[in-house]
C-alpha angles and dihedrals in degrees: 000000000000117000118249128197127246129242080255106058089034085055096046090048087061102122101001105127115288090239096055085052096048079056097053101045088051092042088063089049095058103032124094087214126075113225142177133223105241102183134014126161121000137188124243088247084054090057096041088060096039079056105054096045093056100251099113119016092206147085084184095074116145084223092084093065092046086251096122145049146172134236144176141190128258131217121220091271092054089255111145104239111213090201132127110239091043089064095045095059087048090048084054096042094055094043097051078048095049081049106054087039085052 
């Protein structure tokens, strides 16, 4: 069964770059794990913040102009899994996605 996203990933790829999104959603559709998109588009004021409390070092994110996200895997239970090989599979997964979308 094909993987779906949730309210809260469609709602955190609103105003990320139609093409990204075109990626992702293809993305869900080839890979064999499910994931969740964690971060779209931020403020300035969101990656100030992200920035002072350590979690970008960086003004310069490509989240401001709506060019980046993050993900993560998820296990069976809908868990996010923080391990190595699941994100690999997701890596692969995206990139095989970002290819075919061109």
């Amino acid at each position: 069964m094909p993987f779906k996203f949730s309210k809260r990933s469609l709602g955190n790829l609103q105003g990320v770059h139609p093409d990204l999104v075109r990626v992702m959603h293809r993305a869900l559709q080839i890979t064999d794990i499910d994931f969740v998109v964690i971060d779209g588009l931020r403020t300035v004021e969101e990656q100030r913040e992200n920035v002072r409390k350590g979690y970008s070092k960086t003004m310069n994110s490509k989240h401001l102009t709506g060019h980046a996200v993050d993900v993560a895997p998820l296990d069976d239970k809908g868990v996010v899994t923080w391990g190595g090989m699941p994100f690999k599979r997701l890596a692969a997964a995206i990139k095989k996605a970002a290819k075919a979308e061109g």
